[in-house]
Residue frames relative to the residue before (quaternion, step in Angstrom):
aa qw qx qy qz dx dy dz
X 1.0000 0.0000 0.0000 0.0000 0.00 0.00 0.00
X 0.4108 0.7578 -0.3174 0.3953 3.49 1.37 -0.91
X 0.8038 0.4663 -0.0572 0.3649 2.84 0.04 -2.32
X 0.6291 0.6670 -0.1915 0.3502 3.72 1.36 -1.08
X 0.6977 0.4047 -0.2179 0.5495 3.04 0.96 -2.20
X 0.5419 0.5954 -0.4133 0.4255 3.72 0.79 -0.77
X 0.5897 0.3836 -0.3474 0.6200 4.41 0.56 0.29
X 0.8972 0.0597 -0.2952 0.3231 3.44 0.11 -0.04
X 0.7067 -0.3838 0.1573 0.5731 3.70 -1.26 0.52
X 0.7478 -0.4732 0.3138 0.3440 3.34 -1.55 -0.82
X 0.5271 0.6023 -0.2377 0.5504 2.63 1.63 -1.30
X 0.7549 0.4428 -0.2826 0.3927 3.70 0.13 -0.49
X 0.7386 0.5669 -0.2510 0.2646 3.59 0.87 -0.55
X 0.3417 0.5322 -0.4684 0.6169 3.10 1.70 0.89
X 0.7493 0.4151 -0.3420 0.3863 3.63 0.09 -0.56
X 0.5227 0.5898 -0.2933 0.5412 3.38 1.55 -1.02
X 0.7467 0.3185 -0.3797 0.4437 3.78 0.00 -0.88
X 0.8188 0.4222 -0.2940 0.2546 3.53 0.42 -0.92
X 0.4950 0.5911 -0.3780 0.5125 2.98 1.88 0.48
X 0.4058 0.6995 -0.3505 0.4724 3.52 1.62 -0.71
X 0.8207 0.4719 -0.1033 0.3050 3.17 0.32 -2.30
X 0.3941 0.6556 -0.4999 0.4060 3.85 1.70 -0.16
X 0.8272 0.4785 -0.2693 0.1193 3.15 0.53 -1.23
X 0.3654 0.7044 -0.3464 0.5003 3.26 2.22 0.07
X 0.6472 0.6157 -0.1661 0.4176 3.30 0.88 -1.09
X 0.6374 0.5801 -0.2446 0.4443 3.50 1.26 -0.42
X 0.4954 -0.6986 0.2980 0.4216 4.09 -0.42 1.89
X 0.9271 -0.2401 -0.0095 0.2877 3.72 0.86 -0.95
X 0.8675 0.0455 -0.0585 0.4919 3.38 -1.11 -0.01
X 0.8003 0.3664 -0.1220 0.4587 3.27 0.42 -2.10
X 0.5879 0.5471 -0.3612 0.4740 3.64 1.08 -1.05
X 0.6921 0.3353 -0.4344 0.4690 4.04 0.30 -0.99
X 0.6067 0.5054 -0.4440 0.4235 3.78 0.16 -0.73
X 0.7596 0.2509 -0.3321 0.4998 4.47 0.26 -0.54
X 0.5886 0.4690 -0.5107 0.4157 3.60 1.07 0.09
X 0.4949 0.5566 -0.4643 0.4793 4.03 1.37 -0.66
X 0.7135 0.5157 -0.3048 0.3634 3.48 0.36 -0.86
X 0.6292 0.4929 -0.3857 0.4609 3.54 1.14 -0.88
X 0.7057 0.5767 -0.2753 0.3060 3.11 0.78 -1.26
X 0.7699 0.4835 -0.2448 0.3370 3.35 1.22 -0.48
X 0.4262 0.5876 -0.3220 0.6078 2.92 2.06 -0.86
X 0.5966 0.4656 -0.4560 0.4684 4.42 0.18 -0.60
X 0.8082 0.4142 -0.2617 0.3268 3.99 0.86 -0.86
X 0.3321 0.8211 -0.4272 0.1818 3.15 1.90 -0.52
X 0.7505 0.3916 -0.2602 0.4644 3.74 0.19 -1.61
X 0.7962 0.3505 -0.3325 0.3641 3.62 0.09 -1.18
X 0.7578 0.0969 -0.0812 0.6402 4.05 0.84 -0.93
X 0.1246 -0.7999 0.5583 0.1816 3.37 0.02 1.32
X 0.4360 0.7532 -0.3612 0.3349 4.08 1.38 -0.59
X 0.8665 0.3194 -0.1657 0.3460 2.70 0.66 -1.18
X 0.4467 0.7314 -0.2846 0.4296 3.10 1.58 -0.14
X 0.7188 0.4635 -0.1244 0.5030 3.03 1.33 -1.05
X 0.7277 0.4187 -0.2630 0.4754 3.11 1.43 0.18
X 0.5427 0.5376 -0.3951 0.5102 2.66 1.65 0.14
X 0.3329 0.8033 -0.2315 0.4361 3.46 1.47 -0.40
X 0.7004 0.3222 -0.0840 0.6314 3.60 0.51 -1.96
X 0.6797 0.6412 -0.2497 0.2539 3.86 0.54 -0.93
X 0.6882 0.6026 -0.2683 0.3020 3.17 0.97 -1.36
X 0.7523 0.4093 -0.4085 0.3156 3.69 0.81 -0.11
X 0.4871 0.6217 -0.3190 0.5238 3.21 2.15 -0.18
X 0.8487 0.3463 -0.2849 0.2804 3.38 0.70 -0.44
X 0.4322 0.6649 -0.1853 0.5803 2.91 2.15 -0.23
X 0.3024 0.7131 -0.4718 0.4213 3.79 1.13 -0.41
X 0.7921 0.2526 -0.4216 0.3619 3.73 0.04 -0.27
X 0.7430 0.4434 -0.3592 0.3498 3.67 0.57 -0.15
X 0.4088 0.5037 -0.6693 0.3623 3.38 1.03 1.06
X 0.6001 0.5725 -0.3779 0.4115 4.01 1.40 0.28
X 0.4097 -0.6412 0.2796 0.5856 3.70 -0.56 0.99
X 0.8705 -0.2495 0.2942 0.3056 3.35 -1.96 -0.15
X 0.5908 0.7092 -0.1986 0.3293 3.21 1.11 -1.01
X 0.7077 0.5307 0.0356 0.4651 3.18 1.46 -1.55
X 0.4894 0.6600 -0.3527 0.4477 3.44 1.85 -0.73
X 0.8623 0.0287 -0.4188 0.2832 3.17 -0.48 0.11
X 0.1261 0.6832 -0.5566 0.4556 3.39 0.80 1.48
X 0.8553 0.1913 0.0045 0.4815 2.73 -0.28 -1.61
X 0.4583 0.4585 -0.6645 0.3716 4.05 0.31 0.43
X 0.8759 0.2745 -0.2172 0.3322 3.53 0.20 -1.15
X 0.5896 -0.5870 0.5115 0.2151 2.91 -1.75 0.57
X 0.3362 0.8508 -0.3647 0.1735 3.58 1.12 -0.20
X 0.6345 0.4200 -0.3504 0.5462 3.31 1.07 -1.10
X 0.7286 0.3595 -0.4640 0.3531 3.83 -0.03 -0.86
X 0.5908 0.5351 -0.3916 0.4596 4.19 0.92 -0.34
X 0.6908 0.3785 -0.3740 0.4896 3.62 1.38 0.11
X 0.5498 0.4010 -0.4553 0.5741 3.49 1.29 -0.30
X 0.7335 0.2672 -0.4957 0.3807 3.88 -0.15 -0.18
X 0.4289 0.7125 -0.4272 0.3548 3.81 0.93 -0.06
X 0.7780 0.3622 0.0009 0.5134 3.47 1.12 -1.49
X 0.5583 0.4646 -0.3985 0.5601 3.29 1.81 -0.30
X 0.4308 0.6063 -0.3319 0.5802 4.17 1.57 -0.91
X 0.7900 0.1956 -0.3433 0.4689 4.16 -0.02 -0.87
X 0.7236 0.4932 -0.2978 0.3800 3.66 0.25 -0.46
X 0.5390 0.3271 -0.4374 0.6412 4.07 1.37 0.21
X 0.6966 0.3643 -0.5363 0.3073 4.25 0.41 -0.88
X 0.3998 0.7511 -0.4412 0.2851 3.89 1.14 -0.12
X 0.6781 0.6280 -0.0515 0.3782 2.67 1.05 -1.57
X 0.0970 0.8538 -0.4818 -0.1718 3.36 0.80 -1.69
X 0.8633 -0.2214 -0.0235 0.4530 3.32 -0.19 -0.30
X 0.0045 0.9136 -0.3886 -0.1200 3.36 -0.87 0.77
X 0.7573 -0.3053 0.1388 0.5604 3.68 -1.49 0.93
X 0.9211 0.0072 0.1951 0.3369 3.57 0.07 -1.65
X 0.5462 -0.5705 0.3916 0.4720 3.66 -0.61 -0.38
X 0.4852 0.5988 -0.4645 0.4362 3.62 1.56 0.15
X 0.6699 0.6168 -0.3021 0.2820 2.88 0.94 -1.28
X 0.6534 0.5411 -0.2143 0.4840 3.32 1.28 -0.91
X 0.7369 0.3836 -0.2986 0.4696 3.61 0.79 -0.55
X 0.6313 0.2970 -0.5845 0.4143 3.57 0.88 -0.09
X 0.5264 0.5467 -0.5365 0.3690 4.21 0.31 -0.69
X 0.7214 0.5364 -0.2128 0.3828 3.56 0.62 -0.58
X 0.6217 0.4238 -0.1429 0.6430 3.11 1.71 -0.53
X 0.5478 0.4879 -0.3873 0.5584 3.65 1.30 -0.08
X 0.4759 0.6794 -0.3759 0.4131 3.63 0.75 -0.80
X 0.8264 0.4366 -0.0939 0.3430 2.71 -0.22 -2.35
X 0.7133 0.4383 -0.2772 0.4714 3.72 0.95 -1.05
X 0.6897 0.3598 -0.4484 0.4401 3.84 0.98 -0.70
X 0.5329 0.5809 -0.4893 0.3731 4.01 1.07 0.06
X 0.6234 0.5451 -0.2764 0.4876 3.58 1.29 -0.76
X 0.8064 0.3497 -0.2359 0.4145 3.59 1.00 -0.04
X 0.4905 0.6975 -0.1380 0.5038 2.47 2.21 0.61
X 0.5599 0.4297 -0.0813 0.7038 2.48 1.91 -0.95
X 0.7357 0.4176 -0.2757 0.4565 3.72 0.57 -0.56
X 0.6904 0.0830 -0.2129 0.6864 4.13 0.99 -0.21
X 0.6223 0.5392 -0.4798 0.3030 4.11 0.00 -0.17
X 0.8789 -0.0546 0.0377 0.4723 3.01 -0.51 -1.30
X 0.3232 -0.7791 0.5241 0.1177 4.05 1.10 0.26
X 0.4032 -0.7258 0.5426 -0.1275 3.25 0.76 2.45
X 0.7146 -0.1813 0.2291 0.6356 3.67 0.01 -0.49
X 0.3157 -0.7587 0.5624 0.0919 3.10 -0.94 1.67
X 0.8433 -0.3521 0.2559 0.3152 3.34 -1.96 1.22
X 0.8278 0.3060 -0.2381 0.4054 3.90 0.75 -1.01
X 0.3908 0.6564 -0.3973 0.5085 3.26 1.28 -0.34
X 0.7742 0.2942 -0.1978 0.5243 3.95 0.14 -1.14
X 0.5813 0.5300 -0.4463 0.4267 3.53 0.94 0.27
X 0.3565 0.8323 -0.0883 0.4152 3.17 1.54 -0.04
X 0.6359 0.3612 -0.0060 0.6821 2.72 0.26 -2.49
X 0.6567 0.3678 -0.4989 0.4296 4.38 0.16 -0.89
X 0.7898 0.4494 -0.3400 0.2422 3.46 0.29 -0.32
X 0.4068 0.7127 -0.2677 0.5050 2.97 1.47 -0.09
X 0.7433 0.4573 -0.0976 0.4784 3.39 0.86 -1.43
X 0.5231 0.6960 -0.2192 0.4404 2.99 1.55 -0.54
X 0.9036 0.1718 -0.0664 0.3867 3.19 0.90 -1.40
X 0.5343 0.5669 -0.5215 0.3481 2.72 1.78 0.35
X 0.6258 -0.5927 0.3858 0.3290 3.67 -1.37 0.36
X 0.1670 -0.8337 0.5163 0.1020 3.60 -0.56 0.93
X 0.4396 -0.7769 0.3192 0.3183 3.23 -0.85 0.78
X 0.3879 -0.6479 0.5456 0.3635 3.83 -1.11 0.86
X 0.3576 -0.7015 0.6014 0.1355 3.51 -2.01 0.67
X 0.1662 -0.8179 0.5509 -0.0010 3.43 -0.16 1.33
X 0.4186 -0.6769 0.5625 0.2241 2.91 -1.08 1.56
X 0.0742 -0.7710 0.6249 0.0982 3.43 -1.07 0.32
């Protein structure tokens, strides 16, 4: 969204995002992907940039609705990783300087593992049935075989 409002003026980048933000709003998969498309084809003439970036974007930003519905607004945002580097940012400026470059990757590796066990018995980020789900899903779709040749 960042990268978007940043192509057009100011004055416009309220209208621009909340035209952006429709397409979150949409029940599924197929429906957000022709509403990305509307939305870009409406910006073509006036911000042709951004169009074009919306263009290159749409399978990166779409990426969450190949997950069931449930899981969207998980996976749209980026929030959790801007809180794990947030907490991975307070817990090295504590520090300040350190002996070595170990020193820095295990604290950094403590972080990361007490956020994973945070995320696995605290606050359950995407709860136990939900990802049963997604296994079933994966399950039935058809994977492709690799023939030796």
């Amino acid at each position: 969204m960042r990268n978007a409002l940043c192509l057009v003026p100011r004055a416009a980048q309220q209208m621009v995002g909340a035209t952006i933000r429709t397409v979150f709003a949409q029940p599924d998969a197929q429906s957000a992907h022709e509403q990305w498309r509307r939305v870009a084809e409406s910006f073509r003439h006036r911000f042709p940039k951004l169009s074009e970036l919306m263009d290159e974007a749409e399978e990166d930003v779409l990426a969450y609705a190949t997950f069931p519905p449930e899981h969207w607004q998980k996976v749209w945002s980026n929030n959790p990783l801007e809180r794990v580097n947030k907490e991975v940012k307070r817990r090295t400026n504590v520090v300040g300087i350190f002996p070595n470059e170990a020193a820095v990757i295990r604290l950094v590796a403590a972080v990361l593992c007490e956020q994973h066990d945070e995320w696995q018995v605290g606050k359950r980020y995407v709860s136990a049935c939900s990802l049963a789900k997604l296994e079933r899903k994966e399950e039935t779709t058809e994977q492709p075989q690799l023939v030796a040749g």
